[in-house]
C-alpha positions as CSV (number, residue, x, y, z in Angstrom):
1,X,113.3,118.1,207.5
2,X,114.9,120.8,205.5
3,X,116.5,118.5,203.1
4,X,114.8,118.6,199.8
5,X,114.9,114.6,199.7
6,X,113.7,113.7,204.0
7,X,109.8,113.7,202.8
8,X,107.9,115.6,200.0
9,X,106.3,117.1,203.1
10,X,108.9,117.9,204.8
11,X,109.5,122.4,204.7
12,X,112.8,121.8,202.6
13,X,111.0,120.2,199.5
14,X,108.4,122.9,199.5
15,X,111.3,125.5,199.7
16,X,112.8,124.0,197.0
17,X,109.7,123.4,194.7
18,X,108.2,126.8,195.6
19,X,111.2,128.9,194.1
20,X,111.8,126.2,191.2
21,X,108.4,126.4,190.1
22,X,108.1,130.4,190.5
23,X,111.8,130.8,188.6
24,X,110.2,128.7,186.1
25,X,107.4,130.9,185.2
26,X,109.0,134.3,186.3
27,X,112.2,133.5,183.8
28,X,110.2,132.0,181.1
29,X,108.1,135.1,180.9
30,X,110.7,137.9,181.3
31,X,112.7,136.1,178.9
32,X,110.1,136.6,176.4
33,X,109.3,140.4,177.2
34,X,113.0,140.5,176.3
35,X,113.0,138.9,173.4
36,X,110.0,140.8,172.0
37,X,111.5,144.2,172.7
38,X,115.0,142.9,171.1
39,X,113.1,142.0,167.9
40,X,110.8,145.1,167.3
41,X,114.1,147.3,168.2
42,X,116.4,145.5,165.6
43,X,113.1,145.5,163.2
44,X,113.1,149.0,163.5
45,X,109.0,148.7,164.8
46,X,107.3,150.6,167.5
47,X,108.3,149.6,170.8
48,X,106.2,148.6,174.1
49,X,104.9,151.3,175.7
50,X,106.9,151.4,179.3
51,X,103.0,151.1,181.3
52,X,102.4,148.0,179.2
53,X,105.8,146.2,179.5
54,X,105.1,147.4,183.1
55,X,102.0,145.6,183.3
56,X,103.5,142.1,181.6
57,X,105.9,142.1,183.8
58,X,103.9,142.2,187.3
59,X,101.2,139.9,185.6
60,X,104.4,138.0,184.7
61,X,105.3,137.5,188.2
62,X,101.8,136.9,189.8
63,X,101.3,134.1,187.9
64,X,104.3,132.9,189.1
65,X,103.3,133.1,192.4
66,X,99.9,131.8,191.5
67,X,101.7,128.6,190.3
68,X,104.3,128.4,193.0
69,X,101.4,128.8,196.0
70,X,99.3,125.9,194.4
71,X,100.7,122.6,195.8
72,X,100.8,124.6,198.6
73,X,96.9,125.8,199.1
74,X,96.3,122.0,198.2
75,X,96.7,121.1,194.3
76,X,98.8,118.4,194.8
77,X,101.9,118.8,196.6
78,X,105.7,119.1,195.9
79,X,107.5,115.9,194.7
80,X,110.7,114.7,195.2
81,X,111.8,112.9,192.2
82,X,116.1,111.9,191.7
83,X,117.1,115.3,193.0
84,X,114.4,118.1,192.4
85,X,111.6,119.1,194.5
86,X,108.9,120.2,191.8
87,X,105.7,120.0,191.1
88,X,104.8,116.7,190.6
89,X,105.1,115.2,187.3
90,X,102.3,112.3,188.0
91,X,99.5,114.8,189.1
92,X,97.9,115.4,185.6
93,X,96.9,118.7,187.0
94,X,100.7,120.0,187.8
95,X,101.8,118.4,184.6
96,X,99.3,120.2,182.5
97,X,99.7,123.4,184.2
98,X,103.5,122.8,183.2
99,X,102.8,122.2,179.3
100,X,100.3,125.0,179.1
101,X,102.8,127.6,180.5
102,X,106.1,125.7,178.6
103,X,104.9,125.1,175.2
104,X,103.1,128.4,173.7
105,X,106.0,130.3,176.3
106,X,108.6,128.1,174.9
107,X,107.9,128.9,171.3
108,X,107.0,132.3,171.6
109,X,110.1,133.4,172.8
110,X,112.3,131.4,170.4
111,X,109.9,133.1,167.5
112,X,111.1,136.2,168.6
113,X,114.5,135.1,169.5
114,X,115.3,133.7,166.3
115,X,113.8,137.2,164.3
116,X,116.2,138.5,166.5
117,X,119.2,136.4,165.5
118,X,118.0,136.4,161.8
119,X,119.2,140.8,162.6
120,X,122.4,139.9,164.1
121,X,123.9,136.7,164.8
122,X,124.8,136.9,168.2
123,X,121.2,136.8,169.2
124,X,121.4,133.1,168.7
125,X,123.3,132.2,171.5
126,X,120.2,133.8,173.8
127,X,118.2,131.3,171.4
128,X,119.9,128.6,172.2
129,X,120.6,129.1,175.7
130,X,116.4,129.5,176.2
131,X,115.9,126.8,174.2
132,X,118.3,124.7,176.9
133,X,117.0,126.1,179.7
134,X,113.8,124.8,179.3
135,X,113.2,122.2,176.4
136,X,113.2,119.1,178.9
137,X,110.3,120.1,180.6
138,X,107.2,119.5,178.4
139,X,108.5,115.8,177.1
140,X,108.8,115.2,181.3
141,X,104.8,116.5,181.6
142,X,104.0,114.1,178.7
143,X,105.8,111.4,180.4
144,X,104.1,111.9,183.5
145,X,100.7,112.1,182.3
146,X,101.4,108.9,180.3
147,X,102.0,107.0,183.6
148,X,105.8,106.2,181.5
149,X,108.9,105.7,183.7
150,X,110.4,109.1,183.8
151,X,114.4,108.6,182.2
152,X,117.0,108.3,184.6
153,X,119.0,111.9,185.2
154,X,116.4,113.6,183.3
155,X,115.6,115.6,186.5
156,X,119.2,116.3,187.0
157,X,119.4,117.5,183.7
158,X,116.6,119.8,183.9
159,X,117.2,121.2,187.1
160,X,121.1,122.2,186.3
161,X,119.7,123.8,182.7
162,X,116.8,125.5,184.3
163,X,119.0,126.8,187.4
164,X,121.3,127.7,185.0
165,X,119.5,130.5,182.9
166,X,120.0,132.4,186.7
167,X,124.2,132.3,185.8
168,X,123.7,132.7,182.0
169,X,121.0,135.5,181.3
170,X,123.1,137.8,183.4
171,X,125.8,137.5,180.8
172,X,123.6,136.8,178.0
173,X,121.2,140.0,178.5
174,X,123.7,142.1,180.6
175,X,127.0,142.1,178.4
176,X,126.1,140.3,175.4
177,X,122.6,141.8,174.6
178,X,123.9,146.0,175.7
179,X,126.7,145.4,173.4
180,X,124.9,144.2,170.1
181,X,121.9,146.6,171.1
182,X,125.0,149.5,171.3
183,X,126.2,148.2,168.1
184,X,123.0,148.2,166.5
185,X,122.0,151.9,167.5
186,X,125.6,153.3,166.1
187,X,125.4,151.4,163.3
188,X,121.8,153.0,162.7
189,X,123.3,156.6,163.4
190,X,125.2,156.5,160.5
191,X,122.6,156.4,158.0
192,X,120.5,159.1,159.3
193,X,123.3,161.4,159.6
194,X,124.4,160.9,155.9
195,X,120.4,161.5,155.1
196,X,120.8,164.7,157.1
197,X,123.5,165.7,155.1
198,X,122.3,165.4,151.8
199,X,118.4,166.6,152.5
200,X,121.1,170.1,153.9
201,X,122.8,169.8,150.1
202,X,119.5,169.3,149.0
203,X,118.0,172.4,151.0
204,X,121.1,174.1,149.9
205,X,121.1,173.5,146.3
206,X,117.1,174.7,146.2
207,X,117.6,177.8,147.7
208,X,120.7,179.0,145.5
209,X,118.3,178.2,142.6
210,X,115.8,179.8,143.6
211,X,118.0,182.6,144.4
212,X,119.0,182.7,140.6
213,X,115.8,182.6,139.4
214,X,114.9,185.7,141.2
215,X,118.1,187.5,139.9
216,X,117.3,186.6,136.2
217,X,113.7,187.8,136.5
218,X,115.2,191.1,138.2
219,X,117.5,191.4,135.2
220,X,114.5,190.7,132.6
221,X,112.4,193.5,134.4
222,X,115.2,196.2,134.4
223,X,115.9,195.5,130.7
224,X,112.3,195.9,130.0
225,X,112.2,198.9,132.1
């Protein structure tokens, strides 16, 4: 009974379903919190405050939950189809559930991704790889809710690129991502320091003329004197 594939209601295939389906909304959306930050830090804009982020990211993960409990409390149930438990493609109401989170998600995050990328080049490997990770999904909800057979491996294609944003983000937002971010703040540093310098020269050069002005209009009132 533990094994995903013995019976769609068998306690493996819930297990299964209930973390793919909460990884799938809890990755989607941090991924985009990230992505947002990474472009209004490279655009030089005001960031999120840390009590908002806060707040996107625990209304991030109880919708997560929210999704992952429903086949659960009754909304269908988890399906086995080729070799993922998930929710199931078929039920127009887990399939639209799906394309309502994936698509405006989806594009959102490459939006931001790709003004990212557009600041330094690097950033389109995260683009890429969150464009992978999930890009199956809404063509497999339209598929379902057309009643079409869904394409053979498409399953085992999602699940590996989905699973596999938990091995690649790590690296991508860890290494790559601290590294650029680094990059970006020194290279920023610079600038500000040469503008420090010349608003001192600047500071510098006012006061000494000032100072000779005073000393000629000393000199003009002792002659007169």
């Amino acid at each position: 009974p533990w094994h995903q594939g013995f019976a769609d209601e068998a306690a493996g295939c819930a297990v299964m379903g209930f973390y793919s389906v909460f990884s799938m909304v809890a990755g989607m959306g941090t991924t985009v919190i990230m992505s947002a930050v990474t472009a209004r830090s490279l655009a030089g804009k005001e960031q999120l405050s840390f009590r908002f982020a806060v707040g996107l990211l625990l209304a991030t993960f109880a919708l997560a939950f929210v999704y992952a409990m429903l086949p659960i409390l009754g909304l269908g149930k988890y399906k086995h189809l080729q070799v993922l438990c998930y929710y199931d493609w078929y039920n127009p109401g887990h399939a639209t559930l799906i394309l309502l989170w994936t698509i405006p998600v989806l594009s959102l995050g490459l939006w931001f991704l790709g003004q990212a990328a557009m600041q330094k080049k690097v950033f389109w490997l995260h683009f890429l790889g969150f464009l992978a990770g999930w890009c199956l999904w809404p063509p497999a909800s339209i598929i379902g809710l057309a009643g079409a057979g869904m394409p053979e491996g498409m399953m085992i294609a999602g699940g590996i690129l989905g699973h596999g944003q938990a091995l690649i983000n790590p690296l991508l937002y860890g290494l790559v991502w601290s590294r650029a971010m680094a990059d970006s703040h020194d290279g920023q540093s610079a600038p500000s320091k040469a503008e420090a310098y010349s608003l001192e020269a600047k500071a510098e050069e006012a006061t000494a003329a000032a100072g000779d002005a005073a000393g000629e209009k000393a000199n003009e009132a002792a002659m007169g004197a």
